[in-house]
C-alpha positions in Angstrom: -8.7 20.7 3.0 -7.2 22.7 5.8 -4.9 25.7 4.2 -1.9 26.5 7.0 -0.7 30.4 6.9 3.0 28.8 7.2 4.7 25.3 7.8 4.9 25.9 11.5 0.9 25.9 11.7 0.5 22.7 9.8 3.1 20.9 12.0 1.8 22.3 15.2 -1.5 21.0 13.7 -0.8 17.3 12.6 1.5 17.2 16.3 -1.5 18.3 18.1 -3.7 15.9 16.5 -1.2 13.0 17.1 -0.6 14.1 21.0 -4.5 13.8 21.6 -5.2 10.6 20.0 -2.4 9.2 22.1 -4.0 11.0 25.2 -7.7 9.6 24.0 -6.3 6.1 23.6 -7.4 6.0 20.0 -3.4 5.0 18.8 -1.3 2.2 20.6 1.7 4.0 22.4 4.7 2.4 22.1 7.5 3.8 25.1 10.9 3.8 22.9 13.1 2.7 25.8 10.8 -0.9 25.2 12.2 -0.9 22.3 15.1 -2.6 22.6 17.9 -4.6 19.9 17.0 -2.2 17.2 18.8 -3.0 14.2 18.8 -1.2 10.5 16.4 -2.9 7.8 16.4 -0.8 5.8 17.3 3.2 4.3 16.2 5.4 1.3 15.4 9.1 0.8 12.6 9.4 3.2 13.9 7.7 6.3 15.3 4.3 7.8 12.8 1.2 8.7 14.7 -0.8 12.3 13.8 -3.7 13.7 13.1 -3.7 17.5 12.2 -6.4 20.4 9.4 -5.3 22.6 10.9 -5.4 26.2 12.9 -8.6 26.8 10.1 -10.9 24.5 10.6 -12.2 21.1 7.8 -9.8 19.7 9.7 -7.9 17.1 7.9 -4.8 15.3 9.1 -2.4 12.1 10.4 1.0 13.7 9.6 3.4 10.0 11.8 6.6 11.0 11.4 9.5 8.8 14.7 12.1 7.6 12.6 15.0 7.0 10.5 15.1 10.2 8.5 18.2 10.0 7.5 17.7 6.4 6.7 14.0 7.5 3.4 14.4 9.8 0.8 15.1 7.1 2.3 11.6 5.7 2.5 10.1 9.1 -1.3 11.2 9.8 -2.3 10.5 6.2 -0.9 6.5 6.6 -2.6 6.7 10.1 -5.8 7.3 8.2 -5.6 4.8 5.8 -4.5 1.9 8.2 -7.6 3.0 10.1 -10.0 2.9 6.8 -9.1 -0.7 6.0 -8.9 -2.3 9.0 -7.7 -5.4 9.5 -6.1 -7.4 6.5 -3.6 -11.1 6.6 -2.1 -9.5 3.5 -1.5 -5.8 4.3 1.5 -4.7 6.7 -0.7 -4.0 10.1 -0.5 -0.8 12.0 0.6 -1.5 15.7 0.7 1.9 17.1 3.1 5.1 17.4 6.6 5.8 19.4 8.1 8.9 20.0 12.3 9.3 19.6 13.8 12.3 21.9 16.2 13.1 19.0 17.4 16.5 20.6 16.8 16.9 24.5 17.8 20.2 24.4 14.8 22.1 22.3 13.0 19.4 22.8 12.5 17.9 19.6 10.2 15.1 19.2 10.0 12.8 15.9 7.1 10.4 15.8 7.7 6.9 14.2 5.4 4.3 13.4 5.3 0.8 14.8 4.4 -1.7 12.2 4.1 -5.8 12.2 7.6 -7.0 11.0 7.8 -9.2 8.2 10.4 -11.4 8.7 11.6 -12.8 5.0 11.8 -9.1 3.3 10.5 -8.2 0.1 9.3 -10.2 -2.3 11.8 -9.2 -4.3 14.6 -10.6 -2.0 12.5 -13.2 -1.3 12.3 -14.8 -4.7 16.4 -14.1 -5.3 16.6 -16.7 -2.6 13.8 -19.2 -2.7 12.3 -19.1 -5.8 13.8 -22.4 -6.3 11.6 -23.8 -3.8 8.1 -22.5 -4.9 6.2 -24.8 -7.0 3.0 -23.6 -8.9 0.8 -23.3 -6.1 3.4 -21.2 -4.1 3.2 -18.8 -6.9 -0.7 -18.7 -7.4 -1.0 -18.7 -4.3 1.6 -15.3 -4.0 -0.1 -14.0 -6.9 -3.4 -14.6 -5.0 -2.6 -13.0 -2.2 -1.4 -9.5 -3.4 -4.9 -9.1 -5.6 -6.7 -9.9 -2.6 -5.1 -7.0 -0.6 -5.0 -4.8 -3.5 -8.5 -5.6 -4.4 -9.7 -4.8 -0.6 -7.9 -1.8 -1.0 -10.1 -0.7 -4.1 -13.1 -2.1 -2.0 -12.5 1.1 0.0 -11.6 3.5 -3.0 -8.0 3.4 -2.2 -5.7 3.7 -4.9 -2.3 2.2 -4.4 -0.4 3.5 -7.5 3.1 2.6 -6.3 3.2 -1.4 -6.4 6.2 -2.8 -7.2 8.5 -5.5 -5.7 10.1 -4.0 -3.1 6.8 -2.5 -2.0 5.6 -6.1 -1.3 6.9 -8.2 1.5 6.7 -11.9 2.7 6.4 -13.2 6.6 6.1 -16.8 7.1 5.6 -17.5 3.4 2.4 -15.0 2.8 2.4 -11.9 1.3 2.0 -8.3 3.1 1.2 -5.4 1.1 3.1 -2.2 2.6 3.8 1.6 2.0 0.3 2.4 0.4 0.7 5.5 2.6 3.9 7.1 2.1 4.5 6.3 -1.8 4.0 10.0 -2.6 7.1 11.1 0.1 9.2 8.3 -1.3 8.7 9.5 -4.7 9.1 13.0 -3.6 12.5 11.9 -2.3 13.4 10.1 -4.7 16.3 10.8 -7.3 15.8 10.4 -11.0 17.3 7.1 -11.3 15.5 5.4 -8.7 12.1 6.7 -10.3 13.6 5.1 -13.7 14.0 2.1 -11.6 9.7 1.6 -11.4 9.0 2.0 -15.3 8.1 -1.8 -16.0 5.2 -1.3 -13.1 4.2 2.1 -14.1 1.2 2.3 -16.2 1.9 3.2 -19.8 -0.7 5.7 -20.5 1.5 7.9 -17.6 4.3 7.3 -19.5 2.9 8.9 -22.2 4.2 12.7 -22.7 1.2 13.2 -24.7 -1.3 12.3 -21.5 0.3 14.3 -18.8 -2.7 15.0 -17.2 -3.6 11.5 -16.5 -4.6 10.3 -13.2 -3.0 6.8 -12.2 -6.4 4.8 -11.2 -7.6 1.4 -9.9 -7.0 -0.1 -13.5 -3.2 1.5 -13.3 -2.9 -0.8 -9.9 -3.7 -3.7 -12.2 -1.4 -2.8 -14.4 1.3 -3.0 -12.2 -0.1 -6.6 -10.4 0.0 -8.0 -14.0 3.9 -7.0 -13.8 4.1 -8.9 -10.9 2.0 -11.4 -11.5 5.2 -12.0 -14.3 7.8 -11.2 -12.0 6.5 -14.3 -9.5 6.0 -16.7 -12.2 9.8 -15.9 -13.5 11.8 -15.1 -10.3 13.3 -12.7 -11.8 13.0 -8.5 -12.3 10.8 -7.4 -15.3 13.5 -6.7 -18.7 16.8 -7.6 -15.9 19.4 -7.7 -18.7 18.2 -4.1 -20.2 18.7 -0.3 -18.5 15.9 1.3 -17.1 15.8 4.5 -19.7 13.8 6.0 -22.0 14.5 3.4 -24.1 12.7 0.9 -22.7 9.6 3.4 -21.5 9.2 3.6 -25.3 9.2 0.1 -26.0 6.5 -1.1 -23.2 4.4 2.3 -24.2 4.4 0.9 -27.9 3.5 -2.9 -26.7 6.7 -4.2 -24.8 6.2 -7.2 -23.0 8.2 -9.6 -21.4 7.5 -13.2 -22.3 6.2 -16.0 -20.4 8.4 -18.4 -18.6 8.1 -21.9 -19.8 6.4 -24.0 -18.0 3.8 -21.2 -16.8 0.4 -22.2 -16.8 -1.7 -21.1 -20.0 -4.8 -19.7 -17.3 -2.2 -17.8 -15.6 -0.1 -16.5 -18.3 -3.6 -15.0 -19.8 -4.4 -13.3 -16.4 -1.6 -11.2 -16.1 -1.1 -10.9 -20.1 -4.6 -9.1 -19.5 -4.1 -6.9 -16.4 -0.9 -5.4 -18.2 -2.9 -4.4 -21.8 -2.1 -0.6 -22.7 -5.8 0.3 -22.6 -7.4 0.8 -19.1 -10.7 -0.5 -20.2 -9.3 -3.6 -21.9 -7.6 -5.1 -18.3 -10.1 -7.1 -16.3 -11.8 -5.9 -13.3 -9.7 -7.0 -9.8 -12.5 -9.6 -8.7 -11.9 -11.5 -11.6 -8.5 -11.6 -11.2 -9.2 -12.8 -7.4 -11.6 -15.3 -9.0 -9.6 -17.0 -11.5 -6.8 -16.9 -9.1 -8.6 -19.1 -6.4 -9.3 -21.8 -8.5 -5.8 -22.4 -9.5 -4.9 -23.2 -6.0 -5.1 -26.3 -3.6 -8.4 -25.6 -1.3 -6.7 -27.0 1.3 -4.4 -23.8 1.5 -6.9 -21.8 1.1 -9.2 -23.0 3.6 -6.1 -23.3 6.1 -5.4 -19.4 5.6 -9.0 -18.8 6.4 -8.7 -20.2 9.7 -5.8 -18.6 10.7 -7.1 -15.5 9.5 -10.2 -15.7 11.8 -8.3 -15.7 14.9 -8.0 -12.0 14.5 -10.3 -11.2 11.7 -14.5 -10.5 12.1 -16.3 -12.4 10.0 -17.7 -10.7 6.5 -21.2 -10.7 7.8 -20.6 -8.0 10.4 -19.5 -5.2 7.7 -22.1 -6.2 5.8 -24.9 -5.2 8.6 -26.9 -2.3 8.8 -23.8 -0.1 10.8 -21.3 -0.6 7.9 -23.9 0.3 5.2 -24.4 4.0 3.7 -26.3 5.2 0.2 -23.6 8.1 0.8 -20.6 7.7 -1.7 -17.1 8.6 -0.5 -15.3 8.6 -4.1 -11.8 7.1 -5.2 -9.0 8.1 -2.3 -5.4 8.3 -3.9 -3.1 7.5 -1.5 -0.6 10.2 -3.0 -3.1 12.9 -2.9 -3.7 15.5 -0.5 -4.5 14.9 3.5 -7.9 16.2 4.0 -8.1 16.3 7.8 -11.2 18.9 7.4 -12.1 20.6 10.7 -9.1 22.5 12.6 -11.3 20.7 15.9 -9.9 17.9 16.9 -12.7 16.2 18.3 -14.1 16.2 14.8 -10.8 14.4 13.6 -11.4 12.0 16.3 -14.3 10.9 14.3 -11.4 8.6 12.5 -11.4 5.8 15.1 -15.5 5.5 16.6 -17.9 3.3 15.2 -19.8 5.3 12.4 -18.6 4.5 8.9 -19.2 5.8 5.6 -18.9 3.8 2.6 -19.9 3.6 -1.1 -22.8 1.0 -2.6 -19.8 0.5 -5.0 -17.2 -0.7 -2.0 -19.8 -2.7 -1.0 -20.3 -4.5 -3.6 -16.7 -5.2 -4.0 -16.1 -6.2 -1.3 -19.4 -8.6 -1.2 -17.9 -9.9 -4.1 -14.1 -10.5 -3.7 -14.4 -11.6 0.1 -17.0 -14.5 -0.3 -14.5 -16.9 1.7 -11.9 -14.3 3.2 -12.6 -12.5 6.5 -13.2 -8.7 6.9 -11.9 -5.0 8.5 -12.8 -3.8 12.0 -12.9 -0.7 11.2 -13.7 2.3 8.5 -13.0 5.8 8.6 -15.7 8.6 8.8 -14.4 11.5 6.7 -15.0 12.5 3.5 -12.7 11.6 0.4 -9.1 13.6 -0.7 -10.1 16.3 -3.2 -9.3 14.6 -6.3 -7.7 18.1 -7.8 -4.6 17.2 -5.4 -3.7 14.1 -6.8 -0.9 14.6 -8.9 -0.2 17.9 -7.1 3.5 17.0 -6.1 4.0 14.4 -8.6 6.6 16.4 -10.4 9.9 14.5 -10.1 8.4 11.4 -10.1 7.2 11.8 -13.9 9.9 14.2 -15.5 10.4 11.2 -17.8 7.3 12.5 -19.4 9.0 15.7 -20.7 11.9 13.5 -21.6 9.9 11.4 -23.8 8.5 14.5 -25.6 
């Protein structure tokens, strides 16, 4: 990991490395006077998310604008990176490109914002306040669906989410997008106690747990956190909604705490997410069989429908599998909330991120070999090696004082 002598260096750093992909066409440029009709979406602790027209057209794009700019890039670069590594996805948020705001002509100041695909119905959290009503059971399966199938892909690459949640999940045109896998660790960062408080019923127990301090949030603790929502998209409503977010209730889902199936749910469903959401890690299914059981509980005809749209911008799964996406070289688990390892101060080495040559685990192979059997695949991979793992939980401190509280 590169060490900077002061914050200056680092920012100069992550700028220059931004500036010269622009200059090397590696990143979409987006001019901000294109942008036009921008309107709010959205605010919280680490910046504002607009809405924006491209030019005079009816292409609208997600403006994310960050408060605390300078202490922004290495989380700027680091969702960058990981947008890059997956590729392509129908149910993660796409990375369009970059767009750089003039916010003080005077020194000069430049903040760089990302242009994302807009997802025009919200989170899924607002989505199902207003039309859960109209979702029957395949709607819901096929939601459910959905969100393991990004979040499995995700793991197919070693990427840890470890900040799912409801309003980290949003809906265009009735299908799911997975979002903000790369800036969860700034959010939290930002965050005040009571919004933190505000994410116990998707947090994984065993972190809740003042006696397991030390432990790592993992692939199983993204299941975890599906099986939450797996509940809240069968219900329509947010997990324990009539009780306070405390201590309270971290001690009640730590010693078993569940909330109870909706009538009507089916029994095959009720199981999965009863299973993803057990207290011990190696007790909750693996993701592909929850990707499994999932696709047999809805119509084929919607499922074969997505694949076809999908593969108008998609290449197929047999290209990643071919000998250019294939190494014996394993890259390890990369937590999204863990350290930026850009490596080399040269920036033609960091350039590395968006040509050809990919390294990936047997194990990520095989995952993906087996959860993508009828979906379509990612264009591209990145060539670096993994986030030290000893950085994980680095800055992770106001996010989990609740564990000292529950000493």
């Amino acid at each position: 990991m590169t060490n900077f002598p002061n914050e200056n260096n680092e920012s100069d750093f992550y700028t220059n490395w931004l500036e010269e992909s622009i200059i090397g066409d590696y990143l979409n440029y987006y001019e901000y006077s294109n942008l036009k009709n921008l309107q709010l979406l959205a605010g919280g602790g680490f910046g504002r998310v607009y809405t924006a027209n491209w030019k005079d057209s009816d292409v609208t794009y997600a403006i994310k604008v960050f408060n605390n700019y300078k202490s922004s890039l290495k989380e700027i670069v680091n969702e960058i990176k990981l947008h890059k590594r997956i590729g392509l996805h129908p149910n993660i948020v796409q990375f369009c490109g970059i767009t750089k705001i003039e916010s003080d002509t005077i020194h000069q100041s430049i903040k760089y914002s990302l242009v994302l695909e807009y997802a025009d119905s919200g989170t899924l959290e607002t989505y199902l306040c207003k039309h859960f009503n109209e979702l029957d059971w395949n709607d819901k399966c096929k939601f459910a669906f959905q969100l393991t199938k990004a979040v499995a892909w995700m793991h197919g690459y070693d990427i840890i989410h470890r900040d799912l949640h409801a309003n980290n999940v949003l809906v265009h045109q009735k299908n799911i997008k997975l979002t903000d896998f790369g800036l969860s660790r700034k959010i939290s960062e930002a965050s005040s106690n009571a919004s933190i408080f505000g994410m116990i019923p998707y947090i994984d127990p065993k972190r809740l747990d003042s006696r397991n301090r030390c432990y790592q949030l993992n692939k199983k603790s993204d299941i975890y956190s599906i099986g939450v929502l797996m509940w809240q998209i069968s219900s329509g409503r947010k997990p324990f909604h009539n009780e306070a977010y405390d201590v309270t209730l971290a001690l009640g889902i730590l010693c078993g705490k569940r909330e109870k199936s909706v009538e009507g749910t089916p029994k095959k469903y009720s199981n999965l997410y009863k299973g993803c959401w057990k207290l011990e890690e190696n007790e909750r299914p693996k993701l592909k069989e929850v990707v499994s059981i999932l696709r047999t509980m809805i119509d084929p005809e919607v499922i074969n429908a997505s694949n076809v749209k999908e593969e108008n911008y998609l290449i197929t799964e047999e290209t990643i599998m071919n000998d250019n996406f294939k190494s014996n070289e394993s890259i390890g688990n990369i937590d999204v909330n863990s350290g930026l390892a850009i490596g080399s101060n040269e920036s033609s080495k960091n350039m590395d991120l968006y040509r050809g040559s990919a390294v990936e685990s047997n194990e990520s192979s095989e995952n993906i070999r087996d959860i993508a059997r009828e979906d379509t695949s990612s264009t591209s991979l990145l060539n670096e090696n993994s986030c030290s793992s000893n950085e994980v939980f680095k800055n992770d401190k106001n996010a989990f004082d609740l564990a000292l509280v529950l000493k």
